[in-house]
C-alpha positions in Angstrom: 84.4 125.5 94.1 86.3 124.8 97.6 83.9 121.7 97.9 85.9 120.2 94.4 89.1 121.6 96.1 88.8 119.8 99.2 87.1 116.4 97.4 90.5 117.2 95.0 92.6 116.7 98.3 91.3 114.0 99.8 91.3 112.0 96.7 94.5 112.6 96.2 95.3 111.6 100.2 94.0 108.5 99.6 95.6 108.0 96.9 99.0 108.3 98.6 97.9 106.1 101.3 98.1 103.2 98.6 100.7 104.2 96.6 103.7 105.1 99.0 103.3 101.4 101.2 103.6 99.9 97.3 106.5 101.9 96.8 108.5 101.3 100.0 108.3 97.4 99.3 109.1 98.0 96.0 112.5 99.6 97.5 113.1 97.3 100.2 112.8 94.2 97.3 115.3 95.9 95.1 118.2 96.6 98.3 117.9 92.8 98.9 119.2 91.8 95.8 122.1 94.3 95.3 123.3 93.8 98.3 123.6 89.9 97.6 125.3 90.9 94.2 127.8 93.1 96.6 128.2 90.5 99.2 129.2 88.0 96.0 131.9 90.8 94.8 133.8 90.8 98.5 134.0 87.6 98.3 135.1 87.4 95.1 137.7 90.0 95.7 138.6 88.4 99.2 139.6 85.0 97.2 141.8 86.9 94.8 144.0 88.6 98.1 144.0 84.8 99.4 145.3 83.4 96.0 147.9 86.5 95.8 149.7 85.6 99.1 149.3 81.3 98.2 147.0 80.8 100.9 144.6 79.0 98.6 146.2 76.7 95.3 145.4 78.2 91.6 143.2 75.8 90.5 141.0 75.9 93.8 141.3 79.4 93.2 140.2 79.3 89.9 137.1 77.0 90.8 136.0 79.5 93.5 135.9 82.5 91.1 134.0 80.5 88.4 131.5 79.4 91.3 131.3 83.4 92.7 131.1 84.4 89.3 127.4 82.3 88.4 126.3 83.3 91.6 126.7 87.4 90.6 125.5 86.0 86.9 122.4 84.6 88.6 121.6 87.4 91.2 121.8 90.3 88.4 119.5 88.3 86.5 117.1 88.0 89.1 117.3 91.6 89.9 116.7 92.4 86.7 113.2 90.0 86.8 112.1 91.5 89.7 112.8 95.1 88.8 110.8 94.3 85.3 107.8 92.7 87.2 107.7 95.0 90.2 107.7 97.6 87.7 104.7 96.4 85.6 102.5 95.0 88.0 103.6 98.7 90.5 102.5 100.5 87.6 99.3 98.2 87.2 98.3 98.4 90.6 99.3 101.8 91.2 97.2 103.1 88.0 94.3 101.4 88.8 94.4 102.4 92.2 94.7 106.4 91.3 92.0 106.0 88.9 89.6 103.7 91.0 89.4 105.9 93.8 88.0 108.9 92.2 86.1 107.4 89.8 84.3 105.2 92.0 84.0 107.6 94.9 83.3 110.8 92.7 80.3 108.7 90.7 78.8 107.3 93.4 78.4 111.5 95.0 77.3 112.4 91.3 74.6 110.0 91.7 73.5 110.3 95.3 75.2 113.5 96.5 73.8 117.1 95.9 77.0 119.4 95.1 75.4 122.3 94.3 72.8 122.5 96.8 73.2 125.9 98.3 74.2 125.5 102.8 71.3 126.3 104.8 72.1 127.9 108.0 70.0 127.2 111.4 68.7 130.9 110.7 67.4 130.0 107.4 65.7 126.6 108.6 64.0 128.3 111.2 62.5 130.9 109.1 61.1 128.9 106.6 57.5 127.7 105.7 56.7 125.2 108.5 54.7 123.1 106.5 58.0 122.2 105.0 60.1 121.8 108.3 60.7 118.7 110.2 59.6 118.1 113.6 63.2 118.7 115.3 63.5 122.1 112.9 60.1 122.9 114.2 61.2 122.5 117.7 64.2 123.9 117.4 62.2 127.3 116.1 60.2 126.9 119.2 63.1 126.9 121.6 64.6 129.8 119.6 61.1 131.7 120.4 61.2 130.5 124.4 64.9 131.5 124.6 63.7 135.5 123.1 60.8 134.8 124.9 60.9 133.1 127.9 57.8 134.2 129.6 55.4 133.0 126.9 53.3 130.7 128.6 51.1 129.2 125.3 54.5 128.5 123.6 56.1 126.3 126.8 52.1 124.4 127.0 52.6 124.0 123.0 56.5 122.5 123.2 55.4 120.3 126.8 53.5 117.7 124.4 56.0 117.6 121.7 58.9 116.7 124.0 56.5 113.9 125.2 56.1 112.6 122.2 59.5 112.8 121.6 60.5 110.9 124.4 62.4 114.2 126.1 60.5 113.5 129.7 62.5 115.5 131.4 62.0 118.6 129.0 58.5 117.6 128.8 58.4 118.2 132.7 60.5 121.5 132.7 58.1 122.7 130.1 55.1 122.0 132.0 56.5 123.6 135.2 57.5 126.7 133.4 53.8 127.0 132.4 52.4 126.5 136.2 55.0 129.3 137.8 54.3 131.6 134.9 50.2 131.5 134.9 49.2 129.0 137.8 48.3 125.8 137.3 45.6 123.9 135.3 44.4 120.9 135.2 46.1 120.0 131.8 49.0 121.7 133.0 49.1 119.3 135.8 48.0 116.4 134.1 51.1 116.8 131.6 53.4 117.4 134.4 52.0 113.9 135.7 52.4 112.1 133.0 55.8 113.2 131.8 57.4 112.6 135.3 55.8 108.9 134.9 57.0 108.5 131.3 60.2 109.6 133.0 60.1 107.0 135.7 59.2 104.1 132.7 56.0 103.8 133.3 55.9 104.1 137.6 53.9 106.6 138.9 56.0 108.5 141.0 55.4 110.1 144.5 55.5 114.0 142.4 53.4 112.5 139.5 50.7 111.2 141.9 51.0 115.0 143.6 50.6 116.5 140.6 47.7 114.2 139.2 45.4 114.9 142.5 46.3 118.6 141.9 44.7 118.3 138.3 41.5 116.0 139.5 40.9 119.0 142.2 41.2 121.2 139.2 38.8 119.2 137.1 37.4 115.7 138.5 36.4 114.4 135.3 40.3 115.0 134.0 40.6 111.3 132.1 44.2 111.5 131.9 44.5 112.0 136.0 41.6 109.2 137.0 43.7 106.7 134.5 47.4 107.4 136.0 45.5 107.6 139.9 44.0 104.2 139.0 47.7 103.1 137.5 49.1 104.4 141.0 46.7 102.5 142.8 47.3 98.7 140.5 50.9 99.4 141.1 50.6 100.2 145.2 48.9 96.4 145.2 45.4 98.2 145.5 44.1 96.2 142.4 40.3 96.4 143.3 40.4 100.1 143.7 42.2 100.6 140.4 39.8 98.6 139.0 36.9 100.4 140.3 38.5 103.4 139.3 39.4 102.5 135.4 35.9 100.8 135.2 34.2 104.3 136.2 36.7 105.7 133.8 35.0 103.7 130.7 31.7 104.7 131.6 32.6 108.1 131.9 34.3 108.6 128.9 33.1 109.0 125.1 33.1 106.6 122.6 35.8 108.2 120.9 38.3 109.0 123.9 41.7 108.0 123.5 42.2 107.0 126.9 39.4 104.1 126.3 41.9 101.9 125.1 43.9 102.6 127.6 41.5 101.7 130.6 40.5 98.7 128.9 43.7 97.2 128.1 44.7 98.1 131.9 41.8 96.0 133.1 42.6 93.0 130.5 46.5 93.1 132.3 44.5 92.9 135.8 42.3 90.3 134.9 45.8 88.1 134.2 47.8 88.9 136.6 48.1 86.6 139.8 45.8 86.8 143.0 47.7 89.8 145.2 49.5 87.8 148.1 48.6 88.7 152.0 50.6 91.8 153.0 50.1 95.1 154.4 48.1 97.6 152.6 48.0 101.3 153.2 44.4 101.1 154.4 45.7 98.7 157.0 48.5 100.4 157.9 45.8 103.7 158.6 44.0 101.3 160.4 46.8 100.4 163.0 47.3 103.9 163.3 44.3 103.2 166.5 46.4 101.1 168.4 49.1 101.5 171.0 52.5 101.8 169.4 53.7 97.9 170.5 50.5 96.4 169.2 50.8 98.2 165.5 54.8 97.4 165.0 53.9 93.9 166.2 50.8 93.6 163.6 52.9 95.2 160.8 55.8 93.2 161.0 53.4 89.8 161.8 52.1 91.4 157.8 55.3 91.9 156.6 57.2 89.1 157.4 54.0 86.9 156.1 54.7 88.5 152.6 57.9 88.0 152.6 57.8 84.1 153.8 54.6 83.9 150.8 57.4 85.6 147.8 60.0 83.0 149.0 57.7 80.5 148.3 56.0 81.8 145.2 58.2 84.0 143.6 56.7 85.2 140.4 54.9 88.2 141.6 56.0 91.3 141.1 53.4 93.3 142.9 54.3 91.3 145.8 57.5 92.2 145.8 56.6 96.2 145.0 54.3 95.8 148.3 56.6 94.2 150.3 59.8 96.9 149.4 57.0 99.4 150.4 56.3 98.0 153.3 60.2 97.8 154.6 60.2 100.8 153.8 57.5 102.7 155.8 59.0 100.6 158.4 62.0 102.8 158.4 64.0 99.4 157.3 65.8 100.5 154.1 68.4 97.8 154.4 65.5 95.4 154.3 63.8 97.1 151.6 67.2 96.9 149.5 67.1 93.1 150.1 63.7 92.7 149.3 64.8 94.5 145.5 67.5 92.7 144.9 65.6 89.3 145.6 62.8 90.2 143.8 64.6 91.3 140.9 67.2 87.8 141.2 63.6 86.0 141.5 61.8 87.5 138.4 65.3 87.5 136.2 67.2 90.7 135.9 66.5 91.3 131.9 62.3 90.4 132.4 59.8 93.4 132.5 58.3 92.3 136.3 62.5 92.9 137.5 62.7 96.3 135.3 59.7 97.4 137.2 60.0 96.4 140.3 63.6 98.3 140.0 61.6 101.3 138.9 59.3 101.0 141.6 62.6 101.0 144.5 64.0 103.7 142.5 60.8 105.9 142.4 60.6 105.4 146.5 64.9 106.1 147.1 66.4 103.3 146.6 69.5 103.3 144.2 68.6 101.1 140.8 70.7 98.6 140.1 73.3 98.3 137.4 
């Protein structure tokens, strides 16, 4: 009943809205020509005051009235026209504008719309059979649970995966940790964690993600979710033959039907076309300087670093280069160079491609502020 009394309202609302513009012109039209006819009538009376007092001859006098007096003739009979068709066609319009809008509006609803479907409150939707609920009525149900139930640690490892999949990262990784403080960690536990902070970070493998992965191999070294990110960190840290070592063990570890099969292998295919890595410091290197006196390693970094650099000016289109080289900067201690290095690497690969949007990841994943 008050869903027909408010429909009832709003019909009639926009009804209104049509009608009353109609209406005013209607008005405004009509004023125009009475107050010609009235302008006509002072003039008319105006002429007989001049012919009283002789400023103006009789006959002149005479011609003027007979002059005024077609004019009036002619504006009443206009007026009249007017009135007549603005009346009709008003009426038309009007009509079919008060009867359009409800029938059209109100058949349309009948068809597609569900009037008497009774409300169903959040209460009701989370209390109902779940094979009938939707995935965010099922989540929702879950968080009600958590919210009663905060310390239940199988519901918060049950909800971490959803949120992945429903692209909620962050929740994901809040999930995940409220599992590990509650009952310790685990190497799926850690593995999630992982991969939702690198989900988070587009697809980078971030400093925490990498912590948490090596947590989850310790935990379980044959955890095929950690070896594949661990790989994945070490492709995108310019270390492409020990990610490759590391996915290719992955595929022979793994069982025909693993998911992350796929995964390795199309990881390896990407390797296999990506451009030869460009001279720079490595970590491994950067170890190994760790021997010398302190002059002789800055002066064999920097003699590294400033050879990758001088190699990306030249060949541009490599955006490992560029990650290795805003590393590099940066383990310097040279975050103004490091910010350079970005923001040429990401003019030199094209702001909108995928090797900018990850090299912008990669800076943003080490400190430095993305760019807009």
């Amino acid at each position: 009943m008050w869903f027909w009394a408010v429909a009832a309202l709003l019909t009639l609302g926009a009804s209104l809205a049509i009608l009353l513009p109609m209406l005013r012109a209607e008005g405004r039209a009509a004023a125009a020509d009475a107050y010609d006819i009235e302008v006509y009538r002072d003039q008319l009376s105006e002429l007989d005051r001049d012919a009283g007092r002789g400023l103006i001859r009789p006959a002149e006098a005479e011609e003027a009235r007979t002059e005024i007096a077609r004019r009036i003739l002619r504006a009443g009979k206009k007026e009249k026209s007017n009135a007549t068709v603005r009346s009709r066609s008003g009426r038309l319009l009007a009509g079919a504008a008060v009867l359009a809008v409800p029938l059209i509006s109100w058949s349309f609803y009948g068809v597609l719309g569900s009037p008497d479907l009774p409300p169903e409150p959040l209460a009701a939707r989370l209390t109902k059979n779940p094979a009938s609920s939707t995935i965010d009525e099922l989540v929702a149900r879950a968080e009600h649970h958590l919210a009663e139930a905060p310390s239940d640690v199988r519901g918060w490892e049950v909800l971490a995966p959803i949120y992945v999949r429903m692209s909620r990262f962050a929740d994901a990784a809040n999930a995940y940790r409220t599992a590990i403080r509650l009952d310790g960690s685990s190497a799926a536990r850690e593995a999630g964690l992982g991969e939702a902070l690198t989900a988070e970070q587009g697809g980078m493998v971030s400093a925490q993600a990498e912590t948490a992965f090596e947590k989850a191999l310790a935990l379980d070294p044959e955890n095929a979710k950690a070896r594949f990110f661990l790989a994945t960190a070490q492709a995108q840290e310019g270390k492409a033959e020990e990610a490759v070592k590391g996915w290719s063990t992955l595929l022979i570890d793994l069982p025909p039907n693993s998911p992350w099969r796929a995964a390795a292998e199309q990881a390896l295919a990407a390797v296999d076309k990506k451009p030869a890595a460009m001279p720079g410091p490595t970590q491994d290197q950067m170890a190994a300087a760790s021997s010398m006196s302190a002059g002789d390693r800055a002066a064999m970094i920097e003699t590294m670093v400033s050879r990758l650099d001088g190699e990306l000016r030249k060949n541009p289109d490599n955006p490992d280069g560029w990650m290795r080289l805003v590393r590099s900067y940066l383990v310097l201690g040279k975050k103004v160079e490091a910010e350079d290095a970005r923001r040429r690497g990401v003019e030199a690969l094209g702001a909108d491609s995928n090797g900018a949007k990850e090299l912008d990841k990669f800076a943003a994943s080490l400190g430095l502020a993305r760019t807009e």
